[in-house]
C-alpha positions as a LaTeX table, in Angstrom:
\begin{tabular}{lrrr}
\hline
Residue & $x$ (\AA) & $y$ (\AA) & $z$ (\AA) \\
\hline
Unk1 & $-26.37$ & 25.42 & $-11.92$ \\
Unk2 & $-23.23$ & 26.88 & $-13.84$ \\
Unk3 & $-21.90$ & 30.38 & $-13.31$ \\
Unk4 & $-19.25$ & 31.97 & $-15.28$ \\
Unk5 & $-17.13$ & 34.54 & $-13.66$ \\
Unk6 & $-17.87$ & 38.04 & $-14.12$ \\
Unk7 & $-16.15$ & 38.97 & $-17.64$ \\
Unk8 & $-15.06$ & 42.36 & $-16.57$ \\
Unk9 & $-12.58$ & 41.37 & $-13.26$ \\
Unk10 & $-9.59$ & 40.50 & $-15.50$ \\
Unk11 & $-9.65$ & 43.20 & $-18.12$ \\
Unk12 & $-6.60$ & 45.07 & $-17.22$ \\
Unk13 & $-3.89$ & 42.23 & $-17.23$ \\
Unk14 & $-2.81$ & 42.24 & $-20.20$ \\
Unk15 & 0.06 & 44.24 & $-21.67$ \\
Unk16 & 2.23 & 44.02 & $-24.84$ \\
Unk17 & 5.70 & 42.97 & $-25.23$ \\
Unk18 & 8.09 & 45.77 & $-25.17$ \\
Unk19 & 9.91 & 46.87 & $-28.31$ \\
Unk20 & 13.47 & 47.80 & $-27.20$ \\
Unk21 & 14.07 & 50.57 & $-29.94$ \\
Unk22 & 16.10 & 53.28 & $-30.99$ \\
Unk23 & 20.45 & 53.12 & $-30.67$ \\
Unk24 & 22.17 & 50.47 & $-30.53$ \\
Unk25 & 25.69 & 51.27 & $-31.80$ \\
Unk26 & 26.82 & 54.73 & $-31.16$ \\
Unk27 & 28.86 & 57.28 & $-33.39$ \\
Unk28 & 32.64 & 56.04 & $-32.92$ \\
Unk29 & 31.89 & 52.62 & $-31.96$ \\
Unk30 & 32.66 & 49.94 & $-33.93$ \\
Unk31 & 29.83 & 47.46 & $-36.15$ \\
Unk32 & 30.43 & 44.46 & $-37.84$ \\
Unk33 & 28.63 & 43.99 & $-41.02$ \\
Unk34 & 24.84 & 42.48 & $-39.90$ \\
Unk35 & 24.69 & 44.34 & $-36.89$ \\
Unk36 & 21.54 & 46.16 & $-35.99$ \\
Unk37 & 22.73 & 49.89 & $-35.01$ \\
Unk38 & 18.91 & 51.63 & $-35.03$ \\
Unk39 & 16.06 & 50.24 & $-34.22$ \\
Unk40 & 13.17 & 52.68 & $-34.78$ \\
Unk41 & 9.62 & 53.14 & $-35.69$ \\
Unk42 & 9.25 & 55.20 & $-39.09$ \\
Unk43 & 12.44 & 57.07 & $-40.41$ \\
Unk44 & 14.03 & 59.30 & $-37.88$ \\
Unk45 & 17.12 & 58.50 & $-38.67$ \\
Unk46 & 17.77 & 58.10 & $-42.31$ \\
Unk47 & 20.74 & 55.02 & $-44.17$ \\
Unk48 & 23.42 & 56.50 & $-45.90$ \\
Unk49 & 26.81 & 54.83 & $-47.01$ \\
Unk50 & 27.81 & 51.24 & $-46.49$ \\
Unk51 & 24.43 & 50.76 & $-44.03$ \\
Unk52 & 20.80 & 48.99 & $-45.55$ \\
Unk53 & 17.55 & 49.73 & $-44.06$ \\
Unk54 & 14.76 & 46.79 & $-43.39$ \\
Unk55 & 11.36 & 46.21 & $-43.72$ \\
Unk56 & 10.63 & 48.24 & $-40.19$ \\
Unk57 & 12.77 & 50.91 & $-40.33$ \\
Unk58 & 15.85 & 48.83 & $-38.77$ \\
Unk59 & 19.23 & 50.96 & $-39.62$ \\
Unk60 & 21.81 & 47.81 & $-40.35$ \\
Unk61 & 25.67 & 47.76 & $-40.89$ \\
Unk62 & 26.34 & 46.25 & $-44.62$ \\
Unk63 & 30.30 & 46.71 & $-43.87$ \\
Unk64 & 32.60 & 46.44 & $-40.58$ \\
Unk65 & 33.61 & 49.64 & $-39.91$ \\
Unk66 & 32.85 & 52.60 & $-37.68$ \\
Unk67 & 29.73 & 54.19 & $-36.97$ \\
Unk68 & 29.15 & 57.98 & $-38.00$ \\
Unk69 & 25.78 & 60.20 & $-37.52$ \\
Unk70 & 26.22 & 63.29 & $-39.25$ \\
Unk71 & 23.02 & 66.17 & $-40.01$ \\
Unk72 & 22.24 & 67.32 & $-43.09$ \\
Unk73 & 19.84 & 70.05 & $-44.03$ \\
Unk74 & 16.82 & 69.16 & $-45.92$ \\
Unk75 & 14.22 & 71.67 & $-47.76$ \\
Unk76 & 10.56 & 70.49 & $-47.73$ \\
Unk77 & 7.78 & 71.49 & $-50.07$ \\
Unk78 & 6.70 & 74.29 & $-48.41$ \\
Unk79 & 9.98 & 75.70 & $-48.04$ \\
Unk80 & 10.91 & 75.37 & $-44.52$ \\
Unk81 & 14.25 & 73.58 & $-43.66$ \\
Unk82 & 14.81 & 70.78 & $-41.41$ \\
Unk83 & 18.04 & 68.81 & $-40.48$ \\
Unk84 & 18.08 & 65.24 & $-40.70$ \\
Unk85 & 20.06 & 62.48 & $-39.26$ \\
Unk86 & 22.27 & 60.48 & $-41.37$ \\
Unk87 & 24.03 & 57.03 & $-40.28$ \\
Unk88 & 27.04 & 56.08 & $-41.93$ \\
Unk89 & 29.80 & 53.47 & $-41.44$ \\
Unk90 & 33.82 & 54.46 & $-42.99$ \\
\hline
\end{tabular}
């Protein structure tokens, strides 16, 4: 007669692939054009000059050049005030 192992013994080992995010290229170290310099899940960090953002949120370098994070203060709609994370590259 056929059996078939109990379903429930090998529940528990599986596990996902881990996602290696957040910095990659910190402030005064130097990017060539390409490279990734955030990886992140939604927008922590925000783009700013000579950098492009992709499809997931990646923070890329458009130029070579140096990498800069500097905070700027942002107003919401209910009037509270927040500083945000800029990445740039001179």
């Amino acid at each position: 007669m056929a059996h078939k192992k109990a379903g429930g013994s090998a529940k528990n080992l599986r596990d996902s692939k881990p996602k290696y995010r957040w910095v990659k290229v910190f402030g005064g170290q130097k990017a060539v054009a390409g490279n990734i310099i955030i990886r992140q899940k939604w927008s922590k960090y925000e783009w700013g000059k000579n950098t492009y953002t992709g499809s997931d949120f990646t923070i890329h370098a458009k130029v070579d050049g140096t990498v800069v994070f500097k905070q700027k203060k942002v107003g919401r709609f209910d009037g509270r005030k927040y500083l945000k994370t800029i990445v740039d590259i001179k």
